[in-house]
C-alpha positions as CSV (number, residue, x, y, z in Angstrom):
1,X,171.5,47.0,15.2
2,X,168.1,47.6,16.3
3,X,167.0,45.5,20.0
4,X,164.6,46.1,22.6
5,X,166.3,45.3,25.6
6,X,170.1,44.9,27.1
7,X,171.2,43.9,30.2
8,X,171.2,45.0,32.8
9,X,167.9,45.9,31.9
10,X,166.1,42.8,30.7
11,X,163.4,40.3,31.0
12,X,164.9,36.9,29.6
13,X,167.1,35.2,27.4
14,X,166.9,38.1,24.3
15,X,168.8,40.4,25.8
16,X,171.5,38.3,27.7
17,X,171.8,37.2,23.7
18,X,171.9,40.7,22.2
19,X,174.9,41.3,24.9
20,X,176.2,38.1,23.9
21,X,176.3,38.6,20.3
22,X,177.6,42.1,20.5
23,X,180.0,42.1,22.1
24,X,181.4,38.6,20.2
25,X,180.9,40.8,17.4
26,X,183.0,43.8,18.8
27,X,186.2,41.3,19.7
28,X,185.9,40.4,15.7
29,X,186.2,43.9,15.0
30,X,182.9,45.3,13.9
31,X,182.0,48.2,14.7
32,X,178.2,48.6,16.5
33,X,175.9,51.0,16.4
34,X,173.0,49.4,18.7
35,X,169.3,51.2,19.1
36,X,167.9,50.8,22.5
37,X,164.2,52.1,23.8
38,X,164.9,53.7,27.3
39,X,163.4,52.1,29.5
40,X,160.9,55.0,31.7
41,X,162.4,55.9,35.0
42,X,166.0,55.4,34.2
43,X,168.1,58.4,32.9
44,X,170.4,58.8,29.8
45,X,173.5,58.3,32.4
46,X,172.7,54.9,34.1
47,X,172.1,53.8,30.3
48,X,175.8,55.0,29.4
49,X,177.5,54.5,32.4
50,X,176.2,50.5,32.5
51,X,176.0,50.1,29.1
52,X,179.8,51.5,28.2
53,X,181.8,49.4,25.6
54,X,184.7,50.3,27.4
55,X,184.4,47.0,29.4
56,X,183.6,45.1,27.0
57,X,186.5,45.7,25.0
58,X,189.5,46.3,28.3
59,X,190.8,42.7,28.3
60,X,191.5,42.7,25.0
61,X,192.6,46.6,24.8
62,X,191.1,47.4,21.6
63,X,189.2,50.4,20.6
64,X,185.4,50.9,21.6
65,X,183.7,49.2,19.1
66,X,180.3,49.2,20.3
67,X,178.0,52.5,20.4
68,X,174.5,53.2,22.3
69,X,171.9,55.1,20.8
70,X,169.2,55.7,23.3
71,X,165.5,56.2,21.9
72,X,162.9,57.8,24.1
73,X,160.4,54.7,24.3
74,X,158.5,52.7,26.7
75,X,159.0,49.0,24.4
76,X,159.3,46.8,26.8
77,X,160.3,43.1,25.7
78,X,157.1,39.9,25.7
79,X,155.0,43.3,25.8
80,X,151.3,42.7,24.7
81,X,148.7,45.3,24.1
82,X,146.9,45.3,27.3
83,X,150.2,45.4,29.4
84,X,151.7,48.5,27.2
85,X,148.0,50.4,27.7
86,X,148.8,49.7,31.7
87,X,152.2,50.7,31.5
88,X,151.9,54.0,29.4
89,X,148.8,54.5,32.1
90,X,151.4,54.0,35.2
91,X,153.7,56.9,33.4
92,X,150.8,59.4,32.9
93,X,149.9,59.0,36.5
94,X,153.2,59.2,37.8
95,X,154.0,62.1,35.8
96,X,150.8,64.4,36.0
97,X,150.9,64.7,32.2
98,X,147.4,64.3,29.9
99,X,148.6,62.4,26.5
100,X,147.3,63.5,23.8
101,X,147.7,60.7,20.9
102,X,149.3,62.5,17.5
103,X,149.8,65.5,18.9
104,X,153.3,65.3,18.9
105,X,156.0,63.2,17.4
106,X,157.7,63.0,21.1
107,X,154.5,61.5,22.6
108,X,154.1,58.0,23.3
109,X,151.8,55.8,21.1
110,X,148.0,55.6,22.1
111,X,148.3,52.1,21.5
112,X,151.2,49.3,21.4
113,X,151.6,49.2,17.6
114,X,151.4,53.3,16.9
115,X,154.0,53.6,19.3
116,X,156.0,50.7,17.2
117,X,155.7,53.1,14.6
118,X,157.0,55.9,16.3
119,X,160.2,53.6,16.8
120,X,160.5,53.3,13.7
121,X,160.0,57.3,13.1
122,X,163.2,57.1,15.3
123,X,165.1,54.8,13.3
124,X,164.2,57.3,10.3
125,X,166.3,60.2,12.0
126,X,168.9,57.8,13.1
127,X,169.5,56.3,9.6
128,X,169.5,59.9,7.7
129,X,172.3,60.9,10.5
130,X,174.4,57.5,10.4
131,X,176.6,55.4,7.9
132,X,176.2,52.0,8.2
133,X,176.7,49.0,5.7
134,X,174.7,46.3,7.3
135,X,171.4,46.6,9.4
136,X,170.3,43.9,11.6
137,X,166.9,43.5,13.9
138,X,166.3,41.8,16.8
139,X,162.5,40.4,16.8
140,X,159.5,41.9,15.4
141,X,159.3,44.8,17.5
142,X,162.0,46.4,15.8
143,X,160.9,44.9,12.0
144,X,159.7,48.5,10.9
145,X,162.2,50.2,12.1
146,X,165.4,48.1,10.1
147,X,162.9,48.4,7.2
148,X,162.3,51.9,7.7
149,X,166.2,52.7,8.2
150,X,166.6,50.3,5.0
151,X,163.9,52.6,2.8
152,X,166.2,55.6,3.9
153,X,169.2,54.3,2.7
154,X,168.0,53.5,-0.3
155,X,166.6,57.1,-0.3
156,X,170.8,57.8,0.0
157,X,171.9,56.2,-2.7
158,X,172.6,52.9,-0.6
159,X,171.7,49.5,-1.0
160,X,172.5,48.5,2.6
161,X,171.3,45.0,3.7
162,X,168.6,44.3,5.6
163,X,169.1,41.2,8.2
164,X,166.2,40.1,10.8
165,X,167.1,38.2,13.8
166,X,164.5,35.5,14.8
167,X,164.8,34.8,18.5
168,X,161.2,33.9,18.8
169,X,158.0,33.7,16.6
170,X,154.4,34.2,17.4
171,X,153.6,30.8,17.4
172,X,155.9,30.3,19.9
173,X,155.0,32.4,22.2
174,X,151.3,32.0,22.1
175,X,151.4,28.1,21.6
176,X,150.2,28.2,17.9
177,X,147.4,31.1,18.3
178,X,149.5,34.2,16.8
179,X,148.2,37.6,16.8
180,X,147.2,38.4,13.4
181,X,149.0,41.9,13.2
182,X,152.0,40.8,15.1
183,X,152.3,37.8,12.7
184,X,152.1,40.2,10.0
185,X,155.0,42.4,10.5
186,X,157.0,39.0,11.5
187,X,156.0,38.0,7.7
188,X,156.7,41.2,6.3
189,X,160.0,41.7,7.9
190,X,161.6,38.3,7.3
191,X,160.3,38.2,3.5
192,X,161.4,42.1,2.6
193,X,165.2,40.9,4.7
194,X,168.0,40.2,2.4
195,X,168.5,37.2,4.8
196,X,166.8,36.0,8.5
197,X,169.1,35.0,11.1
198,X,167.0,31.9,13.3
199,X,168.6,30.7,16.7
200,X,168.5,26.9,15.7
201,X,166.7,24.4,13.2
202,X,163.6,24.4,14.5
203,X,162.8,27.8,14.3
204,X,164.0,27.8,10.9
205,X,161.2,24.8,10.1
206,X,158.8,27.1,11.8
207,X,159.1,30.3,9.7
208,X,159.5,27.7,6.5
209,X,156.3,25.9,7.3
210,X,154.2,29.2,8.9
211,X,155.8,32.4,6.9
212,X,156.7,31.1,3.8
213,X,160.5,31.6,3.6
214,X,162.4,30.8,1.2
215,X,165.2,28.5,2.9
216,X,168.1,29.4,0.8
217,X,167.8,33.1,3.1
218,X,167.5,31.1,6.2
219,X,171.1,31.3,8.1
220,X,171.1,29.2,11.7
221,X,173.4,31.1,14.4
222,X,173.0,29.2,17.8
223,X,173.0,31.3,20.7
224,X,175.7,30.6,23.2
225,X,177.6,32.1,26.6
226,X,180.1,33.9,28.0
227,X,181.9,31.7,31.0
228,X,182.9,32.9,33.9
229,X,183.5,30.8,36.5
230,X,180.8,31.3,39.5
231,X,182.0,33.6,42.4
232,X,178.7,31.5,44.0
233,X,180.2,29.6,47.2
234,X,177.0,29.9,49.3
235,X,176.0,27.3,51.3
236,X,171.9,26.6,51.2
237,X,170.3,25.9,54.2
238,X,167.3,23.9,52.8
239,X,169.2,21.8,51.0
240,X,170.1,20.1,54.2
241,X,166.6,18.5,54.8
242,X,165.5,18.7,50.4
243,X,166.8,18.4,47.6
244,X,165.9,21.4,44.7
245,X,164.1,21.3,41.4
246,X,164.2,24.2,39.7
247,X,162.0,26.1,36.6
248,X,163.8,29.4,35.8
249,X,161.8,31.8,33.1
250,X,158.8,33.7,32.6
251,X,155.7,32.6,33.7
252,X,153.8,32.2,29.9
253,X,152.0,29.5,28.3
254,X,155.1,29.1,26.2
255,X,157.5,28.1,28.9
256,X,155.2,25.3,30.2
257,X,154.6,26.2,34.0
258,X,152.0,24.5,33.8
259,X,153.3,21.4,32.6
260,X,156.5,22.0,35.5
261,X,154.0,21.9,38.2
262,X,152.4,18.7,36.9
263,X,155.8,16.9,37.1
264,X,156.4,18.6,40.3
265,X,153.0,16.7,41.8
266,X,154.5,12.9,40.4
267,X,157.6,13.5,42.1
268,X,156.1,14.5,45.0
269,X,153.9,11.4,45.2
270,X,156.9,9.1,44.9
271,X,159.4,11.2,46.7
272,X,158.0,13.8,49.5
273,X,161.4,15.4,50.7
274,X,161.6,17.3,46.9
275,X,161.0,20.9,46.6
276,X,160.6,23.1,43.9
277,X,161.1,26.1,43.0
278,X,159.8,29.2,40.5
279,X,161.3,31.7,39.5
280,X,159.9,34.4,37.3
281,X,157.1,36.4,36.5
282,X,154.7,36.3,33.8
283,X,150.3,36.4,32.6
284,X,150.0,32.6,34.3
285,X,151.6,33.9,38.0
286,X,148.6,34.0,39.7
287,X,147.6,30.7,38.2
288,X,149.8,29.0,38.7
289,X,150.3,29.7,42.1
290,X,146.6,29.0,42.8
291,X,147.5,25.7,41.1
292,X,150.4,24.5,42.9
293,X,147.4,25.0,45.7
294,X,144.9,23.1,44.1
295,X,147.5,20.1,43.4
296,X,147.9,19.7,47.1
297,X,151.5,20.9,47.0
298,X,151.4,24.3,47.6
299,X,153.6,23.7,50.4
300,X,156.1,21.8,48.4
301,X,156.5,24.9,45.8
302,X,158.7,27.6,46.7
303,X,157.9,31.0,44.1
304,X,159.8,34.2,43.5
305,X,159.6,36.7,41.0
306,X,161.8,37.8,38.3
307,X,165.9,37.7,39.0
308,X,168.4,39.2,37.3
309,X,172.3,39.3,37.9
310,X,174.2,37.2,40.5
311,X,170.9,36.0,42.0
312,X,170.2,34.1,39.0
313,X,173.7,32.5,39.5
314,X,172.4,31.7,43.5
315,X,169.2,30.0,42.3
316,X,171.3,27.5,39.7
317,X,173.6,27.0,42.5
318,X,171.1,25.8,44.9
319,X,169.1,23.2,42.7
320,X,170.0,19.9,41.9
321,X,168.2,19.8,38.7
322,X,167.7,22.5,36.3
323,X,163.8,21.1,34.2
324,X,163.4,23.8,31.0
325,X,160.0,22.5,30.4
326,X,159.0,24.8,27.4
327,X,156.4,23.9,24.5
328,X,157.9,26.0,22.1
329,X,161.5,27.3,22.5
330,X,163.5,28.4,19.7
331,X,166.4,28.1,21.7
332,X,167.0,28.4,25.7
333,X,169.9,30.4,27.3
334,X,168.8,29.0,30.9
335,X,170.4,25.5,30.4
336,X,173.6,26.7,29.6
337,X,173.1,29.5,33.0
338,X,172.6,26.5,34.7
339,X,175.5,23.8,33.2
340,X,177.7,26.9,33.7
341,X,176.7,26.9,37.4
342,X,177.6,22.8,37.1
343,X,173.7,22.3,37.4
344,X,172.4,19.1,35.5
345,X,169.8,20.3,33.3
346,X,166.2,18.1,32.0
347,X,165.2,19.9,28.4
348,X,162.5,20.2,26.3
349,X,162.6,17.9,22.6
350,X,160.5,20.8,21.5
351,X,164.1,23.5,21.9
352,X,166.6,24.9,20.0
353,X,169.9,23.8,22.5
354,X,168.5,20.4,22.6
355,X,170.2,20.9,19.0
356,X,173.2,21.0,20.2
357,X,173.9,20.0,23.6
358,X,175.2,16.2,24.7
359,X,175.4,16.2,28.4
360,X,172.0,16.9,29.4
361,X,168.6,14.7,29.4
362,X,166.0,15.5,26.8
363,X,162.3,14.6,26.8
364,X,159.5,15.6,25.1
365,X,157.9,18.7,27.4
366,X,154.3,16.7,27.4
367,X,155.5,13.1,28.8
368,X,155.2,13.9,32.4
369,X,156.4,10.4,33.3
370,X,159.6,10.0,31.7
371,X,160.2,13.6,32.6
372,X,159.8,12.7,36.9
373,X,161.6,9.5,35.8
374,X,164.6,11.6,34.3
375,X,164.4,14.1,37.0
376,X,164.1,11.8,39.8
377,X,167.3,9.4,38.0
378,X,169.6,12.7,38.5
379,X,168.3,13.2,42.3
380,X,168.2,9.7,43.5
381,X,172.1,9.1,41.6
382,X,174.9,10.9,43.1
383,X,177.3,9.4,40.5
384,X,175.1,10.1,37.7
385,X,174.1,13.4,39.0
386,X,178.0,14.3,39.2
387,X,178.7,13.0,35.8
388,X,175.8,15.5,34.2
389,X,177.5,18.2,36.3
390,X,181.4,17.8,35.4
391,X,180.8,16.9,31.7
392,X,178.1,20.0,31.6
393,X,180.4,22.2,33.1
394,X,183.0,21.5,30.0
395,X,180.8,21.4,27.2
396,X,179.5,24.5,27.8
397,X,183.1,26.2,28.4
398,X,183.2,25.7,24.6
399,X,180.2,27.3,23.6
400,X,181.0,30.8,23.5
401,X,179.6,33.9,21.7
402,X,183.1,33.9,19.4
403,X,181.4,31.4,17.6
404,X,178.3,32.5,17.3
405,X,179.8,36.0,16.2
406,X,181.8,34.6,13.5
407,X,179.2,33.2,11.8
408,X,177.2,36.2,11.9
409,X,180.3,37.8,10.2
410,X,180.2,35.8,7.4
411,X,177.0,35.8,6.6
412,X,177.8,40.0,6.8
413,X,180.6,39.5,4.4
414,X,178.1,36.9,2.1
415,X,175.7,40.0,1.9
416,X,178.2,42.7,1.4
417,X,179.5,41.1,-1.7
418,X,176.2,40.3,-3.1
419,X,174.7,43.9,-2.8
């Protein structure tokens, strides 16, 4: 299994999934071999230490089933060009070494997509050194590499199966503008796959309509999560004068600040007391910031960069409302974060878990108005507001990464037999 990020050190929903799905996976008794770039400034023990199976696999006392193979790599997840040219700069610096593209395998790439390729120069040595029956790719980032490992095992004698996971596409995440050579190794990777995994139905309509897919290799696995009940018992302080509306995710065109702040402005002109709150970090910070400002509610919005771990749980906790506001969202972990945290949740039409959830309100992310009417029907309705919480709270107790795991499984065992 090749990913680009794991908690605890990730950026959003793909690798709260890829720890989902593994370790769903492990309790079904596969066995996991998952590739992981380092992230720089972290050393090979915090990686093994954090990331050990052992935990995964205590309550049930079976055997580690999951295994860590670290790659020397600054892939970063929603990385673009520009920000990997900054980044690789920041290590340079920080290290007093001069880089010297090509000059050695071990180097980092001169640019985003060479060091892709040096990922997959990785997966190479990995896949001559390993047995393995099925390979399976998280995202285009790691596309070349599962093809490369593929190539080898054919070079082996094997005809091991390729699988791509589709978590997001380019159209997604740059609101229908793709990058060409991004879009390209999406194509290439989902047609030369012996089958693509898609989070929901509407991704799978997107990579019919954009990448030409045949739908019979299309398999839909929802994503899902592991309960546990909150150890959250905080009491907030501004939630004796306000009540909260929250937007949880990274600040990009595809999660719809923008649109967020807009609804944030019509509630405030009907109902003053509301405050809002944005969590996350993103290309659209600063502008959206400057236009919370130039709404005239700057005052009224509340920011704070990206969280991670039991402060993510705190945020839920303190809002009354939980808006995913997203143009484009394959699926959306964050609802069920915040139904687990008995937080009603206002969804986007345009999302995957508006698929499959019942207990939750779901409007389409441009309609402003019904979106403040929705929002403000939870806030101004204590009985209604409660309802969305307890029912919430059990529906998404049933949604758990067992299921989501076993489906995975068969589509292994649907690929074994027909290879």
């Amino acid at each position: 299994m090749f990913g680009w990020e794991f908690p605890p050190f990730n950026s959003g929903g793909l690798g709260v999934a890829c720890q989902g799905l593994t370790r769903g996976l492990a309790r079904q008794g596969t066995e996991i071999l998952f590739v992981l770039p380092k992230i720089y400034g972290t050393l090979e023990g915090d990686y093994m230490q954090i990331l050990s199976a052992e935990k995964y696999d205590k309550e049930n006392k079976e055997k580690k089933r999951i295994r860590f193979k670290i790659v020397d790599s600054i892939l970063k997840p929603y990385l673009t060009s520009p920000a990997y040219i900054r980044e690789r700069s920041r290590i340079d610096q920080s290290t007093h070494k001069i880089q010297i593209p090509d000059a050695s395998e071990d180097l980092y790439g001169s640019d985003l997509f060479s060091e892709i390729k040096r990922y997959s120069i990785h997966a190479k040595n990995i896949a001559l050194l390993e047995d393995f029956d099925i390979i399976h790719c998280h995202d285009w980032l790691t596309f070349p590499a599962g093809i490369t490992a593929k190539k080898i095992a054919e070079l082996r004698g094997l005809n091991t199966p390729l699988i791509t996971h589709i978590h997001a596409t380019e159209f997604d995440r740059t609101a229908g503008h793709p990058n060409q050579y991004i879009y390209d190794i999406e194509r290439e990777g989902m047609h030369l796959a012996d089958y693509v995994i898609t989070v929901s139905e509407y991704t799978k309509n997107i990579i019919i309509k954009h990448y030409g897919i045949d739908p019979e290799k299309i398999y839909i696995v929802h994503n899902a999560i592991d309960f546990e009940e909150s150890r959250i018992s905080e009491q907030f302080k501004i939630k004796d004068h306000h009540k909260i509306v929250l937007f949880l995710g990274r600040m990009t065109i595809q999660k719809g600040p923008d649109h967020f702040l807009r609804i944030a402005k019509r509630i405030s002109e009907i109902d003053d007391s509301v405050r809002f709150v944005m969590v996350g970090s993103g290309d659209m910070s600063n502008q959206i910031i400057e236009e919370s400002a130039n709404l005239g509610i700057g005052d009224k919005v509340l920011f704070s960069d990206f969280l991670n771990g039991e402060d993510v749980d705190r945020a839920y906790r303190m809002a009354d409302v939980y808006v995913m506001s997203s143009i484009s969202e394959p699926f959306g972990i964050t609802p069920l974060e915040a139904m687990k945290n008995s937080t009603p949740v206002v969804i986007s039409k345009q999302s995957g878990v508006s698929e499959i959830l019942k207990n939750c309100l779901i409007v389409d992310f441009w309609d402003v108005d019904l979106m403040t009417t929705k929002i403000l029907s939870i806030l101004h309705n204590p009985e209604f507001r409660n309802h969305l919480s307890e029912e919430g709270l059990k529906e998404v107790k049933l949604l758990n990464w067992d299921r989501s795991a076993n489906k995975c499984v068969e589509l292994y065992k649907k690929v074994l037999m027909r290879c």
